[in-house]
C-alpha positions as a Markdown table, in Angstrom:
| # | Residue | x | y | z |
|---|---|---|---|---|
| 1 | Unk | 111.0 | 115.9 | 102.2 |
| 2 | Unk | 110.0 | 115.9 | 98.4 |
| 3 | Unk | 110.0 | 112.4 | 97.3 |
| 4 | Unk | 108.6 | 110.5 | 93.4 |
| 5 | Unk | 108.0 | 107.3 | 92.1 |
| 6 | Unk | 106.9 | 106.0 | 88.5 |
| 7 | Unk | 106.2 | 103.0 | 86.5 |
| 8 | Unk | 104.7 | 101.8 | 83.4 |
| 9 | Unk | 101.7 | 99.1 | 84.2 |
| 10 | Unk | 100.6 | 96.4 | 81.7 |
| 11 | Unk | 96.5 | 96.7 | 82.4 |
| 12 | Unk | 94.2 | 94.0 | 82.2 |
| 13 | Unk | 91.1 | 95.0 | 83.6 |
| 14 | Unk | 89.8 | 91.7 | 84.8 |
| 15 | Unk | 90.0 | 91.2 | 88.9 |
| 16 | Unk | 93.5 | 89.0 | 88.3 |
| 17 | Unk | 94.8 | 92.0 | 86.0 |
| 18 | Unk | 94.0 | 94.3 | 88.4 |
| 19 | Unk | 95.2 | 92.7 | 91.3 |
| 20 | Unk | 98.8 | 92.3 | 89.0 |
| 21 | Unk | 98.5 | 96.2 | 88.8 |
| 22 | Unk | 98.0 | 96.4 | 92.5 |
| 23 | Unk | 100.7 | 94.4 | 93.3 |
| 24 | Unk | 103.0 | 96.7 | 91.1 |
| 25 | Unk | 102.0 | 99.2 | 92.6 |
| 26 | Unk | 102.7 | 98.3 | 96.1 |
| 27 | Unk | 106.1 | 97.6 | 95.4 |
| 28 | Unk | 106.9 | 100.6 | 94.1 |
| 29 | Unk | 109.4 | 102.6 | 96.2 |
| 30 | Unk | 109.6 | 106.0 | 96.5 |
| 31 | Unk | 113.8 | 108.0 | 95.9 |
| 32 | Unk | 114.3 | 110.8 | 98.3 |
| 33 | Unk | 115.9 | 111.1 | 101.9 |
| 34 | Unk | 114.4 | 109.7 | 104.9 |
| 35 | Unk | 114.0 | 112.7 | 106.8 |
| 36 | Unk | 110.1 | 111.9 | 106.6 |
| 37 | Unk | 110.0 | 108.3 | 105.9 |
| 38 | Unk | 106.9 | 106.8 | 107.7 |
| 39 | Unk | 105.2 | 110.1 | 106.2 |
| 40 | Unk | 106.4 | 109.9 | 102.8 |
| 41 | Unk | 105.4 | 106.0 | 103.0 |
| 42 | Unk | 101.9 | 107.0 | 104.1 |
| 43 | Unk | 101.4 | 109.5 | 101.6 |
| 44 | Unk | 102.7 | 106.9 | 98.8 |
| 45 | Unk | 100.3 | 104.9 | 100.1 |
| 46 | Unk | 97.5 | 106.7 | 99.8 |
| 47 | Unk | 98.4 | 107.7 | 96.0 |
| 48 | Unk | 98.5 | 104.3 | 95.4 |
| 49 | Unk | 95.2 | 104.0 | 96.8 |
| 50 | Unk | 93.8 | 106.5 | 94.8 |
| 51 | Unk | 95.4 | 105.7 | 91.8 |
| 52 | Unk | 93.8 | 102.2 | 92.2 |
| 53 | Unk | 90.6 | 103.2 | 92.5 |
| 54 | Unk | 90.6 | 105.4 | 89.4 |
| 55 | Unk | 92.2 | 101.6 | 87.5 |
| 56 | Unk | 89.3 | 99.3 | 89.2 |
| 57 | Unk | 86.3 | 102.3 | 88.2 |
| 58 | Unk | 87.6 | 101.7 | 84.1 |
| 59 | Unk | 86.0 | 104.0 | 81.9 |
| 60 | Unk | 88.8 | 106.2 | 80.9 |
| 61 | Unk | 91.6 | 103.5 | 81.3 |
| 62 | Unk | 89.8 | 100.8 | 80.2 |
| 63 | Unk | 90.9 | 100.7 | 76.6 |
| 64 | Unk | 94.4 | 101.4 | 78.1 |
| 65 | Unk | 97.0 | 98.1 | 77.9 |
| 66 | Unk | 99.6 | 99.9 | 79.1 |
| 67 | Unk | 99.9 | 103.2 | 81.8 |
| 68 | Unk | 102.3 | 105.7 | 82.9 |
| 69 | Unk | 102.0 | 106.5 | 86.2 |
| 70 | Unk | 104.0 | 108.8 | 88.1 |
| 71 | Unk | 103.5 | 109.4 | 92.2 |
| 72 | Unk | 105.1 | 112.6 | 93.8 |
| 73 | Unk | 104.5 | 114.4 | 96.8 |
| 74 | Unk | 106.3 | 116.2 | 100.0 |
| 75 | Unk | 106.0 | 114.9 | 103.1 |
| 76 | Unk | 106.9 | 117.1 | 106.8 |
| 77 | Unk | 107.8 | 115.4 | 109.9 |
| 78 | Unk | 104.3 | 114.5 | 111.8 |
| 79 | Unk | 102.6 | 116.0 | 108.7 |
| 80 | Unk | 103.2 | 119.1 | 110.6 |
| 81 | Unk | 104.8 | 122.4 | 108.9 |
| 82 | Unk | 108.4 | 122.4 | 109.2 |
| 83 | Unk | 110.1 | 126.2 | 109.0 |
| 84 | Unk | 111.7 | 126.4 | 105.8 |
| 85 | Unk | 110.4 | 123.2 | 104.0 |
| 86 | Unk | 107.7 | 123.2 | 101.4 |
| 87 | Unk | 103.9 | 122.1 | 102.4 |
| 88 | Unk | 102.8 | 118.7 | 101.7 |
| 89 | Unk | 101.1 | 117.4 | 98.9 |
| 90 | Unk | 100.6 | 114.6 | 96.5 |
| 91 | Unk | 100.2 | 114.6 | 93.1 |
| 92 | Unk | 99.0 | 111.6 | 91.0 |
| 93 | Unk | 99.9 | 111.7 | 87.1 |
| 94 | Unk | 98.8 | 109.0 | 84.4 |
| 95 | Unk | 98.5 | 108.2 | 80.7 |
| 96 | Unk | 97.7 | 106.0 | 78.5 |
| 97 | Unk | 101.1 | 104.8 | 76.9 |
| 98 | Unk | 99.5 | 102.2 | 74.4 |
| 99 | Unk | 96.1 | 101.7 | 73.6 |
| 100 | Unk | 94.9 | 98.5 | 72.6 |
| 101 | Unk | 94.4 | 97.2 | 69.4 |
């Protein structure tokens, strides 16, 4: 089940800014069917831990004060394959929509 999910954050990157971001991003919900739901939730999951962790290391996005991030992925019943649906996978896109000043 392919499922997606984006959102533009505000950054700070101070601990209460990133635990705003954080909070954004765990209320994100992903469109698609629920054919895989607890996987596709488990997968999201784990893009939004990733993603985090890329936010909280700076560097790149530090400069950043607002990002587009986009979550996507497809998700088999028991994470098994499933004849005739695609292979999982998750794919994690971002970019800096305003720099600040």
């Amino acid at each position: 089940m392919s499922w997606s999910v984006s959102t533009v954050i505000k950054h700070k990157h101070t601990d209460i800014g990133l635990q705003e971001s954080l909070d954004v991003l765990n209320a994100l919900v992903a469109s698609g069917n629920d054919q895989a739901a607890k996987e596709r939730d488990e997968q999201l999951q784990a893009a939004t831990e990733a993603f985090f962790r890329i936010l909280a290391n700076g560097g790149t996005l530090d400069n950043a004060e607002e990002i587009s991030v986009s979550f996507s992925g497809h998700a088999n019943v028991d994470h098994k394959k499933v004849p005739e649906w695609a292979d999982e996978y998750i794919s994690i896109s971002c970019y800096v929509k305003k720099y600040r000043e």
